[in-house]
C-alpha positions as CSV (number, residue, x, y, z in Angstrom):
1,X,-9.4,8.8,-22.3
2,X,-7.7,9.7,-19.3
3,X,-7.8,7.5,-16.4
4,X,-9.0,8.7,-13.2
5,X,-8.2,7.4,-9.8
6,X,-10.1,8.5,-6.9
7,X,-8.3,7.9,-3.3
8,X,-8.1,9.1,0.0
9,X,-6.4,11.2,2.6
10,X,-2.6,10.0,1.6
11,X,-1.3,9.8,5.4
12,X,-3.8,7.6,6.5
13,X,-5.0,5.1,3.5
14,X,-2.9,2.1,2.8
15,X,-5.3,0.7,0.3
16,X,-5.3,4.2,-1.6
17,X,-1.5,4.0,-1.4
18,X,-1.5,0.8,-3.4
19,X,-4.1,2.0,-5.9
20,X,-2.0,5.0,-6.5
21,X,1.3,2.9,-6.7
22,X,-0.3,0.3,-9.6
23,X,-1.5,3.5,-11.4
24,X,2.3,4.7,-11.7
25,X,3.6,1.5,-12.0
26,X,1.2,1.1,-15.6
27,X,3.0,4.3,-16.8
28,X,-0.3,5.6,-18.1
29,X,-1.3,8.8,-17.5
30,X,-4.1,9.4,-14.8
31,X,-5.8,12.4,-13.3
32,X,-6.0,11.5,-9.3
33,X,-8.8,13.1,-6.9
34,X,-8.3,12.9,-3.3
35,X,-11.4,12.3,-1.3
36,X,-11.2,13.4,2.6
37,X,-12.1,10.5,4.5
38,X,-14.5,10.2,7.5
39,X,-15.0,14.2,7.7
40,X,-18.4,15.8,7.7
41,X,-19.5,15.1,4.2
42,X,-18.3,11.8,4.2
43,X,-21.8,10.3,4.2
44,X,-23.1,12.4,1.6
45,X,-19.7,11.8,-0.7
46,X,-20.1,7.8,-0.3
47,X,-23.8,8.3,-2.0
48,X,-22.6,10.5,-5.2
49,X,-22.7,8.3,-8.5
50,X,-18.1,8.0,-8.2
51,X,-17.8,6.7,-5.2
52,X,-21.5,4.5,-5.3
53,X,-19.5,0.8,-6.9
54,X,-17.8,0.1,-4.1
55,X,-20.2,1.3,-1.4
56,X,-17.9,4.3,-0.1
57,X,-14.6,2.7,-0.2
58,X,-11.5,3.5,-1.9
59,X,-9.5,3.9,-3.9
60,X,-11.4,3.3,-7.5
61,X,-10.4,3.2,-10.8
62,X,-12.7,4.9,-13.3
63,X,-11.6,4.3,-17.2
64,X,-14.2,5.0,-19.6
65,X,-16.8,2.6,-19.1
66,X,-15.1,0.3,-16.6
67,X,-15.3,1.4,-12.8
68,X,-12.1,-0.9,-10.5
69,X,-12.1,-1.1,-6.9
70,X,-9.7,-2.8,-4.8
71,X,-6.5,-2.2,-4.9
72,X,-6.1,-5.9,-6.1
73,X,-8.1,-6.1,-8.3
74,X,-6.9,-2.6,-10.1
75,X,-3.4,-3.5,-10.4
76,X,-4.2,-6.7,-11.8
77,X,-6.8,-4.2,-14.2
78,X,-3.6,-2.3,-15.2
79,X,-1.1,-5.2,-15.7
80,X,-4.1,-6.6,-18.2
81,X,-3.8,-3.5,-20.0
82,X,0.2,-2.4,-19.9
83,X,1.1,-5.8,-20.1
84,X,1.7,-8.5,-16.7
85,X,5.4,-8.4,-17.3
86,X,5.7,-4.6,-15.7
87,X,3.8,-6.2,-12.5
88,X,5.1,-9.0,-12.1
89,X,8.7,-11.7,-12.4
90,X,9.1,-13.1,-15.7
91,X,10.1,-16.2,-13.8
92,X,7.4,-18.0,-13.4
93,X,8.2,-19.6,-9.8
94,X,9.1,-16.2,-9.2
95,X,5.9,-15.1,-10.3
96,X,3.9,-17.2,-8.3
97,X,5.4,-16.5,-4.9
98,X,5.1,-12.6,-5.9
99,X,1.0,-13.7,-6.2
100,X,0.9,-15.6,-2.9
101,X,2.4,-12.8,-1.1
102,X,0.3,-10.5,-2.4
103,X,-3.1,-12.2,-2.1
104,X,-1.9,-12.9,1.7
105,X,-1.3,-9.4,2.2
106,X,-4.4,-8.6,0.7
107,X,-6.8,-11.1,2.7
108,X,-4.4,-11.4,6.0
109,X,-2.2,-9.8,8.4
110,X,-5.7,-8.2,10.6
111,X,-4.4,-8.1,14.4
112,X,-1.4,-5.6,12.9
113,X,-3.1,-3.9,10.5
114,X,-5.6,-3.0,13.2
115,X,-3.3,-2.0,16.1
116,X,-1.3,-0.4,13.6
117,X,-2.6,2.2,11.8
118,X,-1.0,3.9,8.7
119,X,-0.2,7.6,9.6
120,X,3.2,8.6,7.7
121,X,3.2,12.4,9.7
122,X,4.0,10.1,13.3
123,X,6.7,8.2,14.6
124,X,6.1,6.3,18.0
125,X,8.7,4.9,20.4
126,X,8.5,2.1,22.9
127,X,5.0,1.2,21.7
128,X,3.5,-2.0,23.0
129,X,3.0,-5.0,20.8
130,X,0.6,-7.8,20.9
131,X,1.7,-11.0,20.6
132,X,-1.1,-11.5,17.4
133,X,0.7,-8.3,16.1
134,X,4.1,-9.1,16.5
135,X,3.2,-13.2,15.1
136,X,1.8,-10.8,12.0
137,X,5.0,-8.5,11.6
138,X,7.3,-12.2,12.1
139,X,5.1,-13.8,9.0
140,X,5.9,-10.8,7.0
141,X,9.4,-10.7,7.6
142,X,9.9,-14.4,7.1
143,X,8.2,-13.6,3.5
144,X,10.7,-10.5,2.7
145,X,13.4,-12.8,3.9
146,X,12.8,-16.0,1.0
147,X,12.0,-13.5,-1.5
148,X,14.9,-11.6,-1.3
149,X,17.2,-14.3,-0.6
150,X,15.5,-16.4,-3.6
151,X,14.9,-14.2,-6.0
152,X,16.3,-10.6,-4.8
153,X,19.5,-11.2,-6.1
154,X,19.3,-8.0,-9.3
155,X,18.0,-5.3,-7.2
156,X,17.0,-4.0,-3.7
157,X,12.7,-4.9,-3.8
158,X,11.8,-8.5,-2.8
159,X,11.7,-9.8,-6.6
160,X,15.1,-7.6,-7.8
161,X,13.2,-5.1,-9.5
162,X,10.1,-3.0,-8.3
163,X,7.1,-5.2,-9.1
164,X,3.5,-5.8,-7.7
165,X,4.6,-7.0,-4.3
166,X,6.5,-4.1,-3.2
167,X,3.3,-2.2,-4.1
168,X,1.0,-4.6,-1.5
169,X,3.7,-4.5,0.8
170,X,4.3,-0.7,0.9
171,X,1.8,0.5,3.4
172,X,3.8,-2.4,5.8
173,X,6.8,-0.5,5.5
174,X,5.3,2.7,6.6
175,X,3.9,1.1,9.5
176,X,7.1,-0.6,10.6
177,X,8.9,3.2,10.7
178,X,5.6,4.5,12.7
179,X,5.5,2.1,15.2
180,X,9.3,1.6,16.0
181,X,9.6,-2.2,14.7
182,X,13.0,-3.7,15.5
183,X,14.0,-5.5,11.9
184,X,16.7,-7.4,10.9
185,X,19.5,-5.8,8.7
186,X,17.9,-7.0,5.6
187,X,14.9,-6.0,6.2
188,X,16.2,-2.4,7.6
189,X,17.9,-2.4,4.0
190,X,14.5,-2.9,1.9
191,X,12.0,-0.6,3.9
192,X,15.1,2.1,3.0
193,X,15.2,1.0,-0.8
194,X,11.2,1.3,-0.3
195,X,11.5,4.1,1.2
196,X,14.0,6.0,-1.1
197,X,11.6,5.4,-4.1
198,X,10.5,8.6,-6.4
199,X,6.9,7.6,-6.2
200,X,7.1,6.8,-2.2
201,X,9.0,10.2,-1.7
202,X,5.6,11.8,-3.8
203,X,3.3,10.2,-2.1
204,X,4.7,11.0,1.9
205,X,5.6,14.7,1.0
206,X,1.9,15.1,-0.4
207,X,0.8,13.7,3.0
208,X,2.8,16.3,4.4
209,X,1.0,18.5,3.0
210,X,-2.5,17.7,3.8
211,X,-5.0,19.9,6.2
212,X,-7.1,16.8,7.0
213,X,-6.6,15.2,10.2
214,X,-8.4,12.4,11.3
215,X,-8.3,12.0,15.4
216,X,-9.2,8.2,15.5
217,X,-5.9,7.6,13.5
218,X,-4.1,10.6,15.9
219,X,-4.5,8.4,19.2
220,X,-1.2,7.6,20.5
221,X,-0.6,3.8,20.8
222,X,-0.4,2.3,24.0
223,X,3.4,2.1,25.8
């Protein structure tokens, strides 16, 4: 049975973007449906039976029987079923910093993830940046930094290869292009190799593409 993921408008949702990245990662074949977010029929959409488990929120996995939301929780759904080595080091200290990092994404980083919305059709320059914000983007970078310095050594994503953390910390990477972060050379160096990635490429040229525009995401940052 094909799998079917169900995510939102792709310039705008970071958690669809992971959702969509763990699906590719798997290598299994799955039939995606985009879900305009916060338009007129959004009520009425959050109350059909697919989108009911997890109360209007995406993405979600559907796969026969078994319904996955999170973004979490379906890549570590899909590494169960393709096998955890595709998601994740082999090394086993490895390994569990690649965990940390992504749970901490997944439960932390609030003050930039609110001032900083994901929108991949806008660059900003000269925006201002909190100090809560820029204490968020410094955590992050410090994290990037001992990854790749520790384990990065056989390729250009935090663990070598392209594994569950560059997934968690994708939508990041977006956000440090749209808001005109400074980085450090290394760090310029992975949000390009992130960047440069086929399924990355896919994903911003479909949000090219969209008609949906959603104003609250539109409003111009403060300078």
């Amino acid at each position: 049975m094909t799998l079917k993921l169900i995510i939102g408008n792709k310039a705008y949702s970071s958690w669809s973007m992971r959702g969509w990245l763990a699906c590719k990662q798997s290598g299994l074949h799955f039939e995606e449906l985009t879900v305009p977010l916060y338009n007129d029929g959004w009520d009425e959409r959050k109350r059909e039976e697919d989108i009911a488990p997890s109360s209007g929120k995406v993405p979600i996995l559907w796969d026969g029987e078994a319904v996955i939301w999170d973004s979490l929780a379906i890549l570590e759904y899909l590494a169960d079923k393709v096998g955890r080595e595709r998601f994740w080091p082999k090394d086993e200290v490895a390994r569990g910093m690649a965990r940390s990092m992504a749970a901490e994404m997944h439960s932390g980083f609030l003050p930039l993830r609110r001032a900083c919305p994901m929108n991949l059709r806008k660059v900003y320059e000269g925006v201002t940046i909190s100090d809560e914000t820029r204490n968020d983007a410094l955590r992050i970078l410090g994290l990037w930094a001992e990854a790749r310095a520790r384990f990065g050594n056989e390729g250009p994503y935090l663990f070598g290869t392209y594994s569950a953390a560059d997934i968690m910390y994708a939508p990041i990477v977006t956000r440090f292009v749209t808001y005109g972060f400074t980085l450090p050379g290394f760090a310029e160096a992975y949000v390009d190799a992130v960047l440069a990635h086929p399924w990355m490429e896919e994903w911003y040229q479909a949000a090219q593409n969209e008609e949906w525009v959603i104003e609250k995401f539109e409003i111009e940052p403060s300078k």
